[in-house]
C-alpha positions as CSV (number, residue, x, y, z in Angstrom):
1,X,49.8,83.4,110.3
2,X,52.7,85.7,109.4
3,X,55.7,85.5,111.5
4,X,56.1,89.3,113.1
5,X,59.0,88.2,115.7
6,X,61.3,90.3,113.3
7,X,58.8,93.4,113.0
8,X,60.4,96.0,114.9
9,X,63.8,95.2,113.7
10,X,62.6,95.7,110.0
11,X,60.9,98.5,111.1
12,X,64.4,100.0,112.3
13,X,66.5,99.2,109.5
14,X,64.2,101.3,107.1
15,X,64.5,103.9,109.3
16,X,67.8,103.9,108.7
17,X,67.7,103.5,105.1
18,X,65.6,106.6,105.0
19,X,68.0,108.3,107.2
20,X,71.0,107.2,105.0
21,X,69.1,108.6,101.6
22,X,68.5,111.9,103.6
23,X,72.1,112.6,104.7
24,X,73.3,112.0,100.9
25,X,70.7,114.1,99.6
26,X,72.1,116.6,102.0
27,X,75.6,116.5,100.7
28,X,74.4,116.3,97.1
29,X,72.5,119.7,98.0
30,X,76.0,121.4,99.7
31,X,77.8,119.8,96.3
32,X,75.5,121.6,94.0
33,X,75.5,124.5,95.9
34,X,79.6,124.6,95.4
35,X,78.8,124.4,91.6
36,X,79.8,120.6,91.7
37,X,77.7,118.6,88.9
38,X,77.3,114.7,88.7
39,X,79.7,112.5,86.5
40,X,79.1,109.0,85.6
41,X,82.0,106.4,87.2
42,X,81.6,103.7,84.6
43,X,82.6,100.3,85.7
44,X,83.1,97.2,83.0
45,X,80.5,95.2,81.9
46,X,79.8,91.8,80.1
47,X,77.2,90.8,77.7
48,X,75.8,89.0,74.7
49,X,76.0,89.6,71.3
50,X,72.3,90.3,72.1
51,X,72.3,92.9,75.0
52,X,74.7,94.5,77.4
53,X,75.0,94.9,81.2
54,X,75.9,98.4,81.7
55,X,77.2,99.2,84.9
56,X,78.4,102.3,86.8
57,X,77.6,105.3,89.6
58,X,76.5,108.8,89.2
59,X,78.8,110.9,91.4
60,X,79.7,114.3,92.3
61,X,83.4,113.5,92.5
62,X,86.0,115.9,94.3
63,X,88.8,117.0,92.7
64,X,92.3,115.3,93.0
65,X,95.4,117.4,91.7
66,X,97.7,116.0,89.1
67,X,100.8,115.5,90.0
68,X,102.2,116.0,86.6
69,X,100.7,115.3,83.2
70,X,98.7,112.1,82.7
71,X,99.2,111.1,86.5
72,X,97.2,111.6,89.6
73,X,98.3,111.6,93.1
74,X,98.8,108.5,95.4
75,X,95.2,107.7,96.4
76,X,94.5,107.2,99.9
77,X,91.5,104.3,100.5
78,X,89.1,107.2,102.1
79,X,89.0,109.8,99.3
80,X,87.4,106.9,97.3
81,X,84.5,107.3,100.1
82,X,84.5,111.0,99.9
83,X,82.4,111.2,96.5
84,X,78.8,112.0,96.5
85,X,76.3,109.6,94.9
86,X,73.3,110.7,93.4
87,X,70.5,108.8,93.9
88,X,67.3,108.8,91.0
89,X,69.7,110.0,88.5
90,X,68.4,110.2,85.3
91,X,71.0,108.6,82.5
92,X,71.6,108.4,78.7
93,X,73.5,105.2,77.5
94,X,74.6,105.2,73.8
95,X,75.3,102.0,72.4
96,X,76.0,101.6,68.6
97,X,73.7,104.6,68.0
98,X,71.0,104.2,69.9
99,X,70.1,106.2,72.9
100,X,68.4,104.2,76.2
101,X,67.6,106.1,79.6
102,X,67.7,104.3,82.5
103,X,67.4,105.6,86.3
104,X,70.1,105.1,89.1
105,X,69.4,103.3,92.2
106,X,68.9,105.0,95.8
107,X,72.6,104.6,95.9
108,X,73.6,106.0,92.5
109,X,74.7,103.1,90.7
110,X,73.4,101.6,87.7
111,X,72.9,98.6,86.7
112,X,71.1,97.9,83.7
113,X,70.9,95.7,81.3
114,X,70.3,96.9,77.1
115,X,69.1,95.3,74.4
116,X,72.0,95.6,71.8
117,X,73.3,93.8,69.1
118,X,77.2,93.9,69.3
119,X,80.1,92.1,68.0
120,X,82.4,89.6,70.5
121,X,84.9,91.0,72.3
122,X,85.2,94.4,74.3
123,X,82.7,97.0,72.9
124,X,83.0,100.3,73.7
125,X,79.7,103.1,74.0
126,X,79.0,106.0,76.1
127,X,76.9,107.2,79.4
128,X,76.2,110.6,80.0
129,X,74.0,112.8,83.4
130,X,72.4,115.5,83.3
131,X,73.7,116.9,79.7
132,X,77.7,116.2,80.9
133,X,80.3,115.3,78.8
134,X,79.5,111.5,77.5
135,X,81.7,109.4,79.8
136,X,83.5,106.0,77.7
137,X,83.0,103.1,78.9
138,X,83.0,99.0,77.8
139,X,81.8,95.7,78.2
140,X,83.0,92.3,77.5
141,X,80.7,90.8,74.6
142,X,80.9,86.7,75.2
143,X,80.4,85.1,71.9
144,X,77.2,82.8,71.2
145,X,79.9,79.8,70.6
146,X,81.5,80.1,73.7
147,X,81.7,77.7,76.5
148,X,84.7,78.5,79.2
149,X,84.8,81.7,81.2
150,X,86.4,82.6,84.6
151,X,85.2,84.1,87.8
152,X,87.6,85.5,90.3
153,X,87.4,86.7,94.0
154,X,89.3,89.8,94.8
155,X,89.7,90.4,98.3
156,X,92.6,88.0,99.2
157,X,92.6,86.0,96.0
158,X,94.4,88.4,93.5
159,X,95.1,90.8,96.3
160,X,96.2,91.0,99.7
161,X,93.5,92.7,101.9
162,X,93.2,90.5,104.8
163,X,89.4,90.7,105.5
164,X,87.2,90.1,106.5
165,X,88.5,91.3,110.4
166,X,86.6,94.8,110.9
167,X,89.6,97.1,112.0
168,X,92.3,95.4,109.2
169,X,89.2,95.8,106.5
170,X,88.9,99.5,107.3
171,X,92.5,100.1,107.4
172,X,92.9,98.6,103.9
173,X,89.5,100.8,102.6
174,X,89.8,104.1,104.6
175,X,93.6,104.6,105.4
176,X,96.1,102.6,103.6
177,X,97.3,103.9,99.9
178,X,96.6,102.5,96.8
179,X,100.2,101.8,95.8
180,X,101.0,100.2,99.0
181,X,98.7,97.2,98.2
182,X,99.8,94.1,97.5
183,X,99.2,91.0,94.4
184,X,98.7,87.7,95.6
185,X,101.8,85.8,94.3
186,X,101.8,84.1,90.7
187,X,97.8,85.4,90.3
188,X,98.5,88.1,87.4
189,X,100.1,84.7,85.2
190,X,97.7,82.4,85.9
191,X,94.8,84.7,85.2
192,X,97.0,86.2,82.0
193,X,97.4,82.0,80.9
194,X,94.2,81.4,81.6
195,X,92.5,84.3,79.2
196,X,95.4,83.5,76.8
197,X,94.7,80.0,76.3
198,X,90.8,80.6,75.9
199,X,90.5,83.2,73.2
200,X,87.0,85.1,74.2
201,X,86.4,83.6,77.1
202,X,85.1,86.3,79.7
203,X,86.7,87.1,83.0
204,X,84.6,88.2,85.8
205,X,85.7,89.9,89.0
206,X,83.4,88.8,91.6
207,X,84.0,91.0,94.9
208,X,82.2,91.8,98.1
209,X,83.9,95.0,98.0
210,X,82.2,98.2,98.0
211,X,81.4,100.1,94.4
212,X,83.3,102.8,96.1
213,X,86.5,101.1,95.4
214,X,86.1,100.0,92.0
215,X,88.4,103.0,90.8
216,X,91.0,101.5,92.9
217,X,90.5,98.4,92.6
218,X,90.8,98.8,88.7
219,X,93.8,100.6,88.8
220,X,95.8,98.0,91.4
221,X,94.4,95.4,88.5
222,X,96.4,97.4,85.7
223,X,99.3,98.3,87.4
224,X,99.5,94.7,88.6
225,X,99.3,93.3,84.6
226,X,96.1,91.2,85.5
227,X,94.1,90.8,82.5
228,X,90.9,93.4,82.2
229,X,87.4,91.5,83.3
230,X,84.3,92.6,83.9
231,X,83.6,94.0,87.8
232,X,80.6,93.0,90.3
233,X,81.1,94.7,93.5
234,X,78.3,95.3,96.1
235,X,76.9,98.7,97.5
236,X,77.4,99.5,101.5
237,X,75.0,100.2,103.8
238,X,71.5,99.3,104.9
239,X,68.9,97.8,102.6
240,X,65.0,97.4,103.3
241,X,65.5,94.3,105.9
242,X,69.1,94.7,107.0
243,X,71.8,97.0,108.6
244,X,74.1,95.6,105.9
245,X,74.7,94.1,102.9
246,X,75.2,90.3,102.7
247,X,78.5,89.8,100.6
248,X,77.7,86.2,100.5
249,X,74.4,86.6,98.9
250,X,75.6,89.1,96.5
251,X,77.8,87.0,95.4
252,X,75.3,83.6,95.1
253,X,73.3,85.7,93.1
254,X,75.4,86.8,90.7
255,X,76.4,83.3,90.1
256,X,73.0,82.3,90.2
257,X,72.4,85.2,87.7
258,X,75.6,84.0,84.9
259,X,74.1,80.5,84.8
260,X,71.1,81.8,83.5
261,X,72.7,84.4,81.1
262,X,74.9,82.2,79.6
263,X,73.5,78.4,80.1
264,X,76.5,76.8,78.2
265,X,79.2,78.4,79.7
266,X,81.0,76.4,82.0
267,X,83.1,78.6,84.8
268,X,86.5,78.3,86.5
269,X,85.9,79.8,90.0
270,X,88.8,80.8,91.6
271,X,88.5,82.3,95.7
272,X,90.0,82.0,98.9
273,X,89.7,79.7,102.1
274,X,89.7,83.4,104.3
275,X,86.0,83.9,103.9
276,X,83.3,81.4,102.3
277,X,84.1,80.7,99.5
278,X,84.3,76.9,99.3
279,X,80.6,76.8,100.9
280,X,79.6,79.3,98.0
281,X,81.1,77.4,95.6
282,X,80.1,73.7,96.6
283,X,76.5,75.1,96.7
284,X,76.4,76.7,93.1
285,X,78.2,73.3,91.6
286,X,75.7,71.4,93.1
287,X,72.5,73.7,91.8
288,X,74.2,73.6,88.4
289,X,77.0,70.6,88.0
290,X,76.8,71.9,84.4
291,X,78.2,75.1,84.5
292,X,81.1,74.6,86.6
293,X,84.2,73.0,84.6
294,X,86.7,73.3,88.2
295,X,87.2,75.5,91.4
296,X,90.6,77.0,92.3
297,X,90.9,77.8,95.9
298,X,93.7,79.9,97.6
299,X,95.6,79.3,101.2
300,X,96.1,81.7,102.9
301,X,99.6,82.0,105.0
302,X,99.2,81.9,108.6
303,X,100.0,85.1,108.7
304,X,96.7,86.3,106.2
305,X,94.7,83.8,108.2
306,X,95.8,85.6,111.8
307,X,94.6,89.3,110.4
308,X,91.6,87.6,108.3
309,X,90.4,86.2,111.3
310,X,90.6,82.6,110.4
311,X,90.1,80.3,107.8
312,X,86.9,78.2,106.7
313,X,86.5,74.8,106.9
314,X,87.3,73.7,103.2
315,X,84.8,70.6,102.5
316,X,86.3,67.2,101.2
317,X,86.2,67.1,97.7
318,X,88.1,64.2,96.5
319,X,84.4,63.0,95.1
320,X,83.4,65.8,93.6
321,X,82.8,65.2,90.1
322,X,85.2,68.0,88.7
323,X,88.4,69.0,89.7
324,X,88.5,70.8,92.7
325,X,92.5,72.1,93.7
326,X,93.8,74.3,95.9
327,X,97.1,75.8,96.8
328,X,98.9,78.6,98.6
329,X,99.7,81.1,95.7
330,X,98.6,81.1,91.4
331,X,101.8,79.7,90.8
332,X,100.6,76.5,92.6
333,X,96.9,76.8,91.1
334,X,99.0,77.0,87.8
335,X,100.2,73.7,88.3
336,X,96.7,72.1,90.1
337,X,95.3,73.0,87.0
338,X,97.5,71.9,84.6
339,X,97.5,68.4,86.9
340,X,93.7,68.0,86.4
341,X,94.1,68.5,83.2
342,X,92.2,72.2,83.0
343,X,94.8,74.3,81.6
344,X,97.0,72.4,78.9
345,X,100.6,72.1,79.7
């Protein structure tokens, strides 16, 4: 017999769902009605020489004055909140020539994945709503040869956010401005080394962070010097059986999701002991030892632990099978690395 303890609680969260669709609908409507049209936000993607995962969000963005040629005003966290998605969009990807529609999700974004044959390296094609101006955008093609990539956390890892504490995470989304964010010390070189010293070997951002922030988060990357990657970032709100989005499962299952993409890639995973990533990352190296060549994790100070609200427990690893470091900043990770032999000196 089914188990219905959790009925009315379902019951409420689509509710809510429904309710969340409505009110954007209702803003996309006022949006319109200003003569606003929908753009497409493209994000960076990854691929195979074989097909391409196109990613992105169909927006009515507002408008933000330049402040002089070629530059935009400081950013403040909420304006990034302030677009409008577009649910059900209907979009036209171009890649080398050939046209593909695909449909946005209830929150806008799309992800979708094209059957293209492209060379290695970053590959450039175009995504276009509703007869707009085609919108640029790339992916990072991963060469059939290749067997080292990297996957990075964000939130604490490259950059100082202090989450996962609810007020200090909606200061750092809502309020605080893009320029006054922080690099983690020493993370821009190691992640530079480590992409210098592996010709074609992909670099994946893996965040719990909202989609909403990807056009920040992008920015902070370049204006930091940290090598461009590919982004996987999450989408707030409720779903069909929750108030919100797990962060943890979102990431799981896009590590879940590379191991079967690219089956001889082994990954560096590099994250944080302010949230979970050493549980995430002892369970994927155990459900696939063979796509995992080491795991970097970060201290935090005491002072990112206070406003993160703690650290985890971090597992002993001293038997683990490959290396396993961890230090307080990338300088230090550097240096693990190099130590266990997974960076040459």
């Amino acid at each position: 017999m089914p188990d219905n303890t959790d009925a009315p609680a379902r019951t409420k969260v689509l509710w809510l769902a429904r309710l969340e669709h409505r009110f954007h609908t209702w803003r996309e409507r006022r949006a319109r009605a200003r003569g606003l049209t929908p753009t497409v936000t493209p994000f960076p993607g990854y691929g195979s020489t074989e097909w391409v995962r196109v990613l992105g969000r169909v927006l009515i963005v507002p408008v933000v004055k330049p402040r002089s040629p070629g530059e935009y005003a400081s950013v403040r966290g909420w304006r990034s909140f302030a677009a409008v998605p577009v649910g059900y969009a209907q979009v036209s990807i171009t890649i080398a020539g050939v046209t593909h529609d695909v449909v946005s999700d209830r929150g806008g974004v799309i992800d979708a994945v094209i059957p293209a044959e492209l060379d290695p390296g970053w590959q450039t094609f175009t995504v276009t709503v509703e007869g707009s101006e085609p919108v640029e955008t790339r992916a990072f093609i991963v060469a059939p040869d290749l067997r080292f990539g990297v996957v990075s956390d964000v939130d604490d890892t490259v950059m100082v956010t202090a989450l996962p504490r609810p007020l200090i995470a909606a200061w750092n989304s809502f309020v605080v401005d893009e320029h006054a964010r922080q690099p983690v010390p020493g993370m821009a070189v190691l992640m530079e080394r480590l992409v210098r010293d592996n010709p074609g070997s992909p670099l994946i951002y893996l965040s719990t962070g909202a989609w909403n922030v990807a056009p920040t988060l992008i920015r902070f990357l370049r204006r930091h010097l940290f090598p461009p990657g590919a982004m996987l970032l999450t989408d707030w709100g409720p779903t069909h059986d929750r108030w919100f989005r797990s962060g943890r499962d979102h990431k799981a299952e896009n590590l879940r999701r590379l191991a079967r993409e690219f089956p001889d890639v082994r990954w560096l995973l590099i994250g944080d002991d302010g949230q979970h990533d050493d549980d995430l990352y002892t369970t994927f190296t155990s459900e696939h030892p063979g796509n995992v060549v080491a795991v970097a994790i970060r201290q935090l100070s005491p002072t990112e632990a206070v406003l993160a609200g703690g650290r985890t427990a971090v597992n002993d690893h001293s038997a683990a099978a490959i290396p396993w470091v961890t230090d307080k900043d990338g300088a230090g990770l550097l240096e693990r690395l190099e130590e266990a032999g997974v960076i040459g000196r």
